[in-house]
C-alpha positions as CSV (number, residue, x, y, z in Angstrom):
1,X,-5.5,-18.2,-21.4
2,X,-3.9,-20.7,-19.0
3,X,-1.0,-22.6,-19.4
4,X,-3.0,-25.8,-20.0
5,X,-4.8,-23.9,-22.9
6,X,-1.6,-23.0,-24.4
7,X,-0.2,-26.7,-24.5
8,X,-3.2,-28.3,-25.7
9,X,-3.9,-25.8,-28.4
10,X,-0.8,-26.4,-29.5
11,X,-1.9,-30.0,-29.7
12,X,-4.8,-29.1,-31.4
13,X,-2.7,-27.0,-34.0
14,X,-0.3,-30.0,-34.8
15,X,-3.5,-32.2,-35.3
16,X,-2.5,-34.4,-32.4
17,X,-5.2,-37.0,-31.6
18,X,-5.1,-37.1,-27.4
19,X,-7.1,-37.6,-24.4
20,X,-6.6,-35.2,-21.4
21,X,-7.8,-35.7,-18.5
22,X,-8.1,-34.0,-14.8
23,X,-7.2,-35.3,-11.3
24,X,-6.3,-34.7,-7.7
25,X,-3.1,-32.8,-7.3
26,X,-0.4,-35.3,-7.3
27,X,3.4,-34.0,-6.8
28,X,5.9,-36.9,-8.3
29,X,5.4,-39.1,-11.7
30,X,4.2,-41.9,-9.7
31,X,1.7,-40.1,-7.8
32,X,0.5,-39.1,-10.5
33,X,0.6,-43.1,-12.2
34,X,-1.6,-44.1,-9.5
35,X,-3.6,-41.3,-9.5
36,X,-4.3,-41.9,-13.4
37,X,-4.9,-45.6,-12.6
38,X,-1.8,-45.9,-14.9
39,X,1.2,-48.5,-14.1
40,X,4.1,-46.6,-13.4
41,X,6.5,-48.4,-15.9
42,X,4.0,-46.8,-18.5
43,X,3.5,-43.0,-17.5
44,X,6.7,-40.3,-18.8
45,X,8.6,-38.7,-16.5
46,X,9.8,-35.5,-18.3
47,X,13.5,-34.7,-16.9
48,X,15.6,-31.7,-17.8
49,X,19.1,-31.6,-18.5
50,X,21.8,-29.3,-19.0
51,X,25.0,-30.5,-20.9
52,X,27.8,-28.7,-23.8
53,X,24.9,-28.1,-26.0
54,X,22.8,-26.3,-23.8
55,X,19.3,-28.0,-22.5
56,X,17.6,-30.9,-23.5
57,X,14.7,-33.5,-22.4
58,X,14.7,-37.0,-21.1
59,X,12.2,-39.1,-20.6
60,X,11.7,-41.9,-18.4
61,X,9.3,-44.6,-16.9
62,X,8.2,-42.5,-13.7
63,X,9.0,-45.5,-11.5
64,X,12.8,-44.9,-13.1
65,X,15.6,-42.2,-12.9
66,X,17.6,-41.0,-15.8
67,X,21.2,-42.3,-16.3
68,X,22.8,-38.9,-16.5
69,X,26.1,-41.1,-17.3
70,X,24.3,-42.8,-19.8
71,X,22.7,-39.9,-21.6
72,X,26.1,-37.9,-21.7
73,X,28.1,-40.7,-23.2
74,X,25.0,-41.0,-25.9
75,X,25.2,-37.6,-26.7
76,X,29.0,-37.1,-26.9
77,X,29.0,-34.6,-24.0
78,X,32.2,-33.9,-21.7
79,X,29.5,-32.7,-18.8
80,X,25.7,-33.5,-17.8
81,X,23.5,-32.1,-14.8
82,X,20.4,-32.0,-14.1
83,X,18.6,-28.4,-15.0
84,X,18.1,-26.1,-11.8
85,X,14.4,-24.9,-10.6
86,X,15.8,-21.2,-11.9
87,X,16.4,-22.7,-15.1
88,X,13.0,-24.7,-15.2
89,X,11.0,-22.0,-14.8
90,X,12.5,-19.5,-17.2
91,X,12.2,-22.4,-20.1
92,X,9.0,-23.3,-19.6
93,X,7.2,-20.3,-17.4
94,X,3.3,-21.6,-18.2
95,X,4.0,-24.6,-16.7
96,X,4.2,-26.4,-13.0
97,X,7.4,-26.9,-11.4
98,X,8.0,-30.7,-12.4
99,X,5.4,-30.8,-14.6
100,X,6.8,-29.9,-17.7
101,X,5.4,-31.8,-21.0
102,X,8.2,-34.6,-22.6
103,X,8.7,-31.6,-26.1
104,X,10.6,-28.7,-26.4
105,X,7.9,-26.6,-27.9
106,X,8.5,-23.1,-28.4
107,X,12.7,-24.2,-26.9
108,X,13.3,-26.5,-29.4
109,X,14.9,-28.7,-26.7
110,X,16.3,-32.3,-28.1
111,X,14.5,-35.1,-26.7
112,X,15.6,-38.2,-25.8
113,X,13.5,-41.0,-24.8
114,X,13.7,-44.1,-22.8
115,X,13.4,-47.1,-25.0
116,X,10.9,-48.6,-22.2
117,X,8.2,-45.8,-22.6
118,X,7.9,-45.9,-26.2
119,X,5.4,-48.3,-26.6
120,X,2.0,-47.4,-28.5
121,X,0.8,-44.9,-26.4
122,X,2.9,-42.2,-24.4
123,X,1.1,-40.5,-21.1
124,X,2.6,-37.8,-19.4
125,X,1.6,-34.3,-17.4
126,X,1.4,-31.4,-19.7
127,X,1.5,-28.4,-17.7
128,X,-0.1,-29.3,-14.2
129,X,0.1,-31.2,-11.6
130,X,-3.5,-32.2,-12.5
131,X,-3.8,-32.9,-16.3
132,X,-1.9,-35.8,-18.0
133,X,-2.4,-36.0,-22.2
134,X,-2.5,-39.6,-23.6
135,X,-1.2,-39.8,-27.2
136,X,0.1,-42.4,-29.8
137,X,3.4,-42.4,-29.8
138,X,4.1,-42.2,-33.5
139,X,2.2,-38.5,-33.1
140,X,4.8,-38.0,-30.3
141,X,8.0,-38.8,-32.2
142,X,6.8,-36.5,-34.9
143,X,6.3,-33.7,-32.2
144,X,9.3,-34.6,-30.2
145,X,11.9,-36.0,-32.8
146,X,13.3,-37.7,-30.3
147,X,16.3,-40.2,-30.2
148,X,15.0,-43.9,-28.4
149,X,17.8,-45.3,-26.3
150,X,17.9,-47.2,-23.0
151,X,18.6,-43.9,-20.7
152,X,16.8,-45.6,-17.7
153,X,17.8,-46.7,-14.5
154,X,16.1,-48.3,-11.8
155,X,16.1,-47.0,-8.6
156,X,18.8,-49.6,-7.0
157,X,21.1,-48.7,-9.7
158,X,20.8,-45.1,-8.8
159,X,21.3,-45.7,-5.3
160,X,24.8,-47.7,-6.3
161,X,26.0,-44.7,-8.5
């Protein structure tokens, strides 16, 4: 079974209603937008973070960065970085480097998600490079749990900080 299989079985299992759908290789969030015919402002970027309680998930608009600053102070922790490509791969092995889905699954990560992407819908790779999964978003919180708080930053911000 492949690693796509896996993630939307486990859909399937949590009677998730979704669409999933297949495309050209595309290697960043907004590749992957435009590839999907999808505005970037719209499509999740799934982010990794370590902190003081151990690994999480953000999510973001893909044409967006995470507020590391932002998501520390929300969460009370004295230290935040980003998760390295040794730690990506040993939490979630079936899965794309940069591709990871926006849920913990099986790590029972906490997410936290950008209050801009949580709108009715929620689009995001699951797995691939190639497959995105559209959902309803209230399906998504009861996946995810996650907390909604402005953790986005725009790409001049980030260049400022």
């Amino acid at each position: 079974m492949t690693g796509i299989d896996r993630w939307l079985r486990y859909l399937d299992r949590l009677q998730v209603r979704y669409s999933h759908s297949v495309h050209p290789p595309a290697q960043t969030a907004r590749k992957t937008a435009a590839a999907e015919r999808v505005p970037a402002h719209e499509f999740a970027k799934t982010v990794v973070y370590f902190n003081d309680s151990g690994f999480g998930i953000a999510v973001v608009p893909a044409d967006q960065f995470v507020d590391l600053t932002r998501v520390g102070r929300l969460l009370g922790s004295s230290f935040i970085r980003l998760a390295n490509e040794a730690e990506l791969k040993e939490l979630f092995p079936n899965c794309d480097l940069g591709a990871m889905p926006p849920f913990g699954d099986s790590c029972a990560l906490p997410v936290i998600v950008d209050i801009g992407i949580a709108g009715d819908f929620i689009a995001f790779t699951i797995g691939t490079h190639r497959d995105v999964v559209r959902l309803g978003f209230g399906d998504f919180q009861r996946i995810a749990q996650p907390k909604v708080a402005a953790i986005a930053a725009s790409l001049e911000v980030a260049q400022c900080v």
